[in-house]
N, C-alpha and C positions, 0 to 999 in steps of 0.2 A: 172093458175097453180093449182095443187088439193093440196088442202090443210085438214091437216088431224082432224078429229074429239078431240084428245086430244094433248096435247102439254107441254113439262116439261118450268117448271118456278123458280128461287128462290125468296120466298113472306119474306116478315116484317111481324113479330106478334109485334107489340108494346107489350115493357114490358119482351119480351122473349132475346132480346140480342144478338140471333144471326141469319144468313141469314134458311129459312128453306126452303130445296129441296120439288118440288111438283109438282105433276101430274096433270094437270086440263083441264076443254074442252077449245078448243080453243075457245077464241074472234069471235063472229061475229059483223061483220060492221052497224053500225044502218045505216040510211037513209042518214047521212050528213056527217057520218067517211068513213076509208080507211083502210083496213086490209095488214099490213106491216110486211112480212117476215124478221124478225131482224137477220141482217148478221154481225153485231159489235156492242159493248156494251163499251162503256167509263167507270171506276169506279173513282169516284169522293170522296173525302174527307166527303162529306157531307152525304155518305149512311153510313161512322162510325158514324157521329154522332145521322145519324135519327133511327138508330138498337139501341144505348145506351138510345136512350128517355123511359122514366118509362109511361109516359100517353099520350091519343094522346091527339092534338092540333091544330089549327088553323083549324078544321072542316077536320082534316083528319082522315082517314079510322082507323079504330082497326089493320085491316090485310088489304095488298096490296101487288101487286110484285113491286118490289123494282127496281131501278133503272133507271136515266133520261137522260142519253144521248143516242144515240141509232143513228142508219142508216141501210137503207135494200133497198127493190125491195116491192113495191105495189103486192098483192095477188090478191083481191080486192077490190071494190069500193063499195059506199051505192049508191042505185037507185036516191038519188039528186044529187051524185057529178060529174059535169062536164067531160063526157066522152073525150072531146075537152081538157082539162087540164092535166087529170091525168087518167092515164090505165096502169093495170097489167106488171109488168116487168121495170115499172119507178123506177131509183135511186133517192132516195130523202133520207132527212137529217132531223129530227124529232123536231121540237121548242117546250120548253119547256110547257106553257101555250097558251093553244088555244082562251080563253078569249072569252066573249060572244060576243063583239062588237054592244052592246045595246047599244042606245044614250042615257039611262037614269042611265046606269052602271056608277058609280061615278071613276074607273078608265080606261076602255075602252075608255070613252068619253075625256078622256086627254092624249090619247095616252099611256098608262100605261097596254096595254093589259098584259103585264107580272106580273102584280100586282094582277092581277083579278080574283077573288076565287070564282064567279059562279058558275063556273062549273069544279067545283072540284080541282082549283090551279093547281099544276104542275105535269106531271105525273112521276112517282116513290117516289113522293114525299107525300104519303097520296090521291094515288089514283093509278091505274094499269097501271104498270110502262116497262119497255124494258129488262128486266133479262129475257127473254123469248123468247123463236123462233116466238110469233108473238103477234102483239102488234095493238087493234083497236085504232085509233085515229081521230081524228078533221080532216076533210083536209083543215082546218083552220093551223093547225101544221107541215104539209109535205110540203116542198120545194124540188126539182128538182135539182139536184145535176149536177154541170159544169160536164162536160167529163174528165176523166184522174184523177179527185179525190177519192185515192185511200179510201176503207169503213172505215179504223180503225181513218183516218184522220175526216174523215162525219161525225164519231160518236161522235166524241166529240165539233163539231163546233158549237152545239149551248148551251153549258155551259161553258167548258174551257177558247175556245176562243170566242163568244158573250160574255160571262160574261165579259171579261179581257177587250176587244173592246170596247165594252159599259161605263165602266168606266172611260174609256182613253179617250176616243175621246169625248163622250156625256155627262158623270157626270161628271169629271174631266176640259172639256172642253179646256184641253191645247192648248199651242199655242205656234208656233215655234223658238219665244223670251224668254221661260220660264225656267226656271229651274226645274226639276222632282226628285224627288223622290220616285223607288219603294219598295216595302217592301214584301220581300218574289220571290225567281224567281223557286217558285214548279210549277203543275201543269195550275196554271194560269196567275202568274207572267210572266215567260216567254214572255208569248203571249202579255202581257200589254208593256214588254219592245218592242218587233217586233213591236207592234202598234205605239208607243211613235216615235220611230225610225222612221217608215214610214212616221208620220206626221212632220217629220222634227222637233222635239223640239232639241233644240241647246245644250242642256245639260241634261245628267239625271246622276243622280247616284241609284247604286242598292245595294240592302242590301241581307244576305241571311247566314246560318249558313254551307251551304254545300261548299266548296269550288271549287268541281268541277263544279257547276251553277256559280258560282261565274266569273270564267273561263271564260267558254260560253258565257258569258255575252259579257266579254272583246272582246271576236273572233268577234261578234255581232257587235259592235263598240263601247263600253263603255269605257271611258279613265280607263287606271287601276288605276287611284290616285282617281277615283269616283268608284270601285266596293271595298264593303266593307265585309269580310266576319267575323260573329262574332266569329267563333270558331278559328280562329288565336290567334298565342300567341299573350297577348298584344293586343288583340283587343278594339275598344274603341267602344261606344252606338254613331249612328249618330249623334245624338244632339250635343255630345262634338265635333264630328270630326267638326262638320259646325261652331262652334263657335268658334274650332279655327283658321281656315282657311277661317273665316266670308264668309260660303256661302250662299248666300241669295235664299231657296228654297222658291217654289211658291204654291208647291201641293203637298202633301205625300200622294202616293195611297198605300193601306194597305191591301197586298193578305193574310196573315196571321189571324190577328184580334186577336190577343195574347195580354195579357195585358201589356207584356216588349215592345213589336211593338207600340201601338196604346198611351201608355207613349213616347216613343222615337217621335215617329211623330208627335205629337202637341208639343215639346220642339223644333224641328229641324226647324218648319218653320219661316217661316219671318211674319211682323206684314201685316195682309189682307191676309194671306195666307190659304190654305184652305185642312184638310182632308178629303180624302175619302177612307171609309169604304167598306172593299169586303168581308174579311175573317170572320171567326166564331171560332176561335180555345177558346174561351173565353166567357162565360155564361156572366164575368162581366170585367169592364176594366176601367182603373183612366179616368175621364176626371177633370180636374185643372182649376177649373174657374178666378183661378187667374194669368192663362197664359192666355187662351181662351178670357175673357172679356178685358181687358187692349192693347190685340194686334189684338183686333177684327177678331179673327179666325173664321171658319166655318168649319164643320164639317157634311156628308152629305155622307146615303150609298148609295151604288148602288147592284144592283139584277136584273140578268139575263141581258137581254137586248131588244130592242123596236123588231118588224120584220123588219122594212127598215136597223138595225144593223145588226141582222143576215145574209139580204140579200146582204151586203154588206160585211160580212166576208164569206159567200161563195164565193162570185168573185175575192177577193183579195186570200183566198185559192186556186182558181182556176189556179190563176196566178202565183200562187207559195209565191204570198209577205208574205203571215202569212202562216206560218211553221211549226203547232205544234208537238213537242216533247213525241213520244209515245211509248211505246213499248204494245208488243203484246202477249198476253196468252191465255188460255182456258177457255170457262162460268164454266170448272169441277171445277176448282180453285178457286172458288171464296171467299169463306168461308178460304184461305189462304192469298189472295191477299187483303179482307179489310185489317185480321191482320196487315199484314206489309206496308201498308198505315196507320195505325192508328199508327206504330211503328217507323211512317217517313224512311222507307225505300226502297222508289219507287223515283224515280227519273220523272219527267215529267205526264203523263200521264197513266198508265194501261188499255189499249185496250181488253177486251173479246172476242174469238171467237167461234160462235155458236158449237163447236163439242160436241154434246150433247152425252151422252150415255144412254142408254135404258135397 
């Protein structure tokens, strides 16, 4: 397909604060990438907070185009990549960190590709990112998209829902005797509850300040004496509901990462009980060593997710089991759409679509 010499994008200036529109050449494919016509763009909570950062860090970029979820159609190929796998016109779904998979790489080599800062971490994350009609990548990063999954769903399957997945099933490790507690059902809550469900855990309850997720939840299959919403009158913080109703949680996963959240979760569990950490709404957050040590808690995040998770939240996507919740608007908007995500005003997910204007 011709693809054209320049191409509009919005970049991160670390330090500047807000998204900036921009004209730039297109992407070519080095030898071992994949040049991908980006047809849906996911907005994620985390491009508010990487636009508010004052300095860069973790060896990321000064200036990058911003944002990390993404799905499209291959443009194309570099001269190493298997003509036999992947050719012009394939739907694929974009993973976050391509990872080097060196065996001397100290997280590559324990399966931790998502950890793996070689070559440059994640993309939109401090390096060139999917806010853009086209986006060179790893075909280390591109997977092959089931038939009948629709783009704005692809685009967000390898952070929303791999993130949420990952945590559930692999950090989390739950198990269908357990008791759960989630924390937060925005953007990747949700998906952590769909998961939970699917793996049969016997019991979860969900926490969440909006009432109409709160809802949702129940329709899902949540008993309504476990969905808890805080902003009801009379509402009470998990911890107290569990103590008084001694319920004995097992796991509190934590989509939030708020300091009232990540307090409430290490009071609410049971002794050997164990948090896990997803959210970031919180530079800093109590941890209580005098609950922690004494009831032998643990506490452990999770980030992103492995490739065998991904590939296995595509095919459970494919089938329809994970569902996630999205709605859909224009790349024009974008610079409106952080706002009101940083203003907790989106509900599920915010889907981008390319209608770019020139």
């Amino acid at each position: 397909m011709p693809v054209p010499d320049q191409m509009q994008a919005w970049k991160c200036q670390i330090g500047h604060g807000k998204p900036l529109r921009v004209q730039v050449p297109t992407p070519k494919p080095g030898p071992d990438d994949v040049l991908v016509k980006i047809l849906a763009m996911g907005v994620c909570h985390s491009d508010c907070t990487i636009l508010g950062i004052k300095e860069s860090m973790y060896g990321m970029a000064n200036e990058f185009v911003l944002g990390h979820e993404g799905a499209g159609e291959i443009a194309q190929i570099g001269s190493n990549v298997d003509s036999n796998l992947y050719k012009p016109g394939d739907r694929v779904g974009l993973y976050l960190v391509a990872g080097c998979l060196q065996p001397t790489c100290p997280e590559c080599s324990r399966g931790l590709q998502q950890l793996c800062k070689s070559e440059g971490g994640a993309y939109g994350i401090g390096r060139e990112g999917f806010f853009a009609e086209y986006a060179a990548v790893s075909a280390r990063s591109v997977f092959r998209l089931p038939d009948g999954l629709e783009m704005p769903l692809a685009a967000v399957s390898a952070d929303a829902v791999l993130t949420a997945y990952h945590a559930v099933k692999v950090t989390a490790a739950v198990k269908p005797d357990q008791t759960v507690a989630i924390l937060g059902l925005g953007g990747l809550g949700m998906n952590a509850l769909q998961t939970a469900l699917h793996l049969g855990v016997k019991r979860v309850l969900v926490v969440d300040k909006r009432r109409e997720t709160v809802d949702e939840a129940i329709r899902l299959g949540v008993r309504p004496e476990d969905a808890f919403c805080t902003d009801d009158p009379g509402a009470k913080k998990l911890h107290k509901v569990v103590a008084e109703r001694q319920i004995a949680i097992d796991t509190c996963i934590d989509l939030v990462g708020h300091a009232d959240t990540v307090l409430s979760a290490q009071l609410a569990l049971r002794p050997a009980g164990r948090l896990v950490l997803v959210g970031l709404l919180s530079e800093q957050a109590p941890l209580i060593p005098v609950v922690f040590v004494p009831n032998g808690l643990s506490i452990q995040a999770s980030y992103s997710g492995s490739v065998q998770s991904y590939e296995e939240c595509l095919d459970l996507m494919g089938k329809g089991i994970l569902r996630p919740k999205v709605q859909t608007g224009s790349i024009e908007d974008l610079p409106q759409v952080l706002e009101r995500l940083g203003e907790g005003k989106i509900q599920g997910r915010m889907v981008l679509l390319p209608d770019w204007k020139r």
